[in-house]
N, C-alpha and C positions, 0 to 999 in steps of 0.2 A: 233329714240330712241326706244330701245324695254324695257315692263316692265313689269317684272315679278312678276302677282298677286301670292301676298301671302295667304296661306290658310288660314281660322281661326281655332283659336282650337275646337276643336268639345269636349265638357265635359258634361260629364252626369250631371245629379242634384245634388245637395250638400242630403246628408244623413242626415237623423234626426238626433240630438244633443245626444251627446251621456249621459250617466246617469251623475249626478257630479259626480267627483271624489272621495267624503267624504259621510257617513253620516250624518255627520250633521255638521254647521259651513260651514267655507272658504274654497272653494274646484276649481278644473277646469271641463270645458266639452268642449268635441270636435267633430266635423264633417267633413267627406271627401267627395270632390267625384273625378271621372276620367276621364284618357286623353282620348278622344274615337278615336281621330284620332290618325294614325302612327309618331312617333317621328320623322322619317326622310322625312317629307312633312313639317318641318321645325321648328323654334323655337317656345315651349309655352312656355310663362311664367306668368302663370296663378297660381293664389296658387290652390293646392289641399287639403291642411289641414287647417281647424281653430278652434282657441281656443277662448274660453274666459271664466270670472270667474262665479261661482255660488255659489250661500248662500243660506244654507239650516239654520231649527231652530238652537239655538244656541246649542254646545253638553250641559250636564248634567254636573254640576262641583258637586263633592264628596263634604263631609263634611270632613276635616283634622285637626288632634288633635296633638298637641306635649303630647309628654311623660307625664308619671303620677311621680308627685314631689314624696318626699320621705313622708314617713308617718308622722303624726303629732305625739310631744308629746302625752303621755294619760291626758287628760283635770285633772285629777284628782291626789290629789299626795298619795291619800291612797285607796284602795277600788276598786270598778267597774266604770269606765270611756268610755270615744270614742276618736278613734285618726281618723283626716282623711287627704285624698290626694288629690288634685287638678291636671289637665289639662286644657290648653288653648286652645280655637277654632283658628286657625293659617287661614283656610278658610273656609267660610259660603259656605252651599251648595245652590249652585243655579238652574234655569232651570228645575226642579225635578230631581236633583243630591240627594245620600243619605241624611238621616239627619244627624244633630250628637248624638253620645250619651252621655249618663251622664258625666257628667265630676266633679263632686265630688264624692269621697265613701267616707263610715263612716263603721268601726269596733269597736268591744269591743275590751277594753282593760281591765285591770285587775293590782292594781299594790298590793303590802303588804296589807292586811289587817289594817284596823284603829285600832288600841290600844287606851283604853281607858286609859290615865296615869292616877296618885295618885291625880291631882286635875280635873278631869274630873270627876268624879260619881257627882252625885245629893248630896246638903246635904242637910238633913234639917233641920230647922232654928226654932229653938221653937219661936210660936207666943208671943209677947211682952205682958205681962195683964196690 
């Protein structure tokens, strides 16, 4: 019976692990190395590539606001008043993501002038003896 040794594959070293894929969060990284022998001295099937995952810190989450409502009434129905407007924090910033900002403002307002009408003045009232 004649038998035919098989060569082994001759492969260099695997390569350092390459950078993650991401900045920061869920990412991949990978390594290769090579066939060092001739492919026609027979089959490898050896892997030349691997992967696997990496986590780095978590990224930076923004602060996110919805829209600013519509303006308030003027608090007041004669004279110098404030109307103001809200927005909602929709997501908290995390990881040193931005803050958020104000989310109320406050304006003047201004409506007519107060009128004193005919029983608004002061009277005065003779003291009783």
């Amino acid at each position: 019976i004649f038998v035919l040794d098989t060569i082994p594959c001759l492969l260099s070293p695997w390569s350092e692990w390459s950078d993650c894929s991401v900045t920061c969060g869920k990412g991949m990284r990978t390594r290769q190395r090579m066939l060092k022998s001739a492919a026609e001295l027979g089959d490898c099937n050896e892997e030349l590539e691997q992967a696997e995952k990496c986590m780095l810190p978590e990224c930076p989450i923004d602060c996110e606001l919805t829209e600013w409502s519509q303006w308030s009434e003027c608090n007041t129905s004669c004279g110098k008043g404030h109307m103001i407007r809200t927005r909602m924090i929709k997501i908290e910033p995390q990881f040193g993501g931005t803050a958020c900002p104000e989310t109320v403002q406050r304006t003047k307002c201004r409506v007519r002038k107060c009128l004193r009408g005919p029983g608004m003045e002061k009277r005065r009232w003779k003291e009783p003896r």
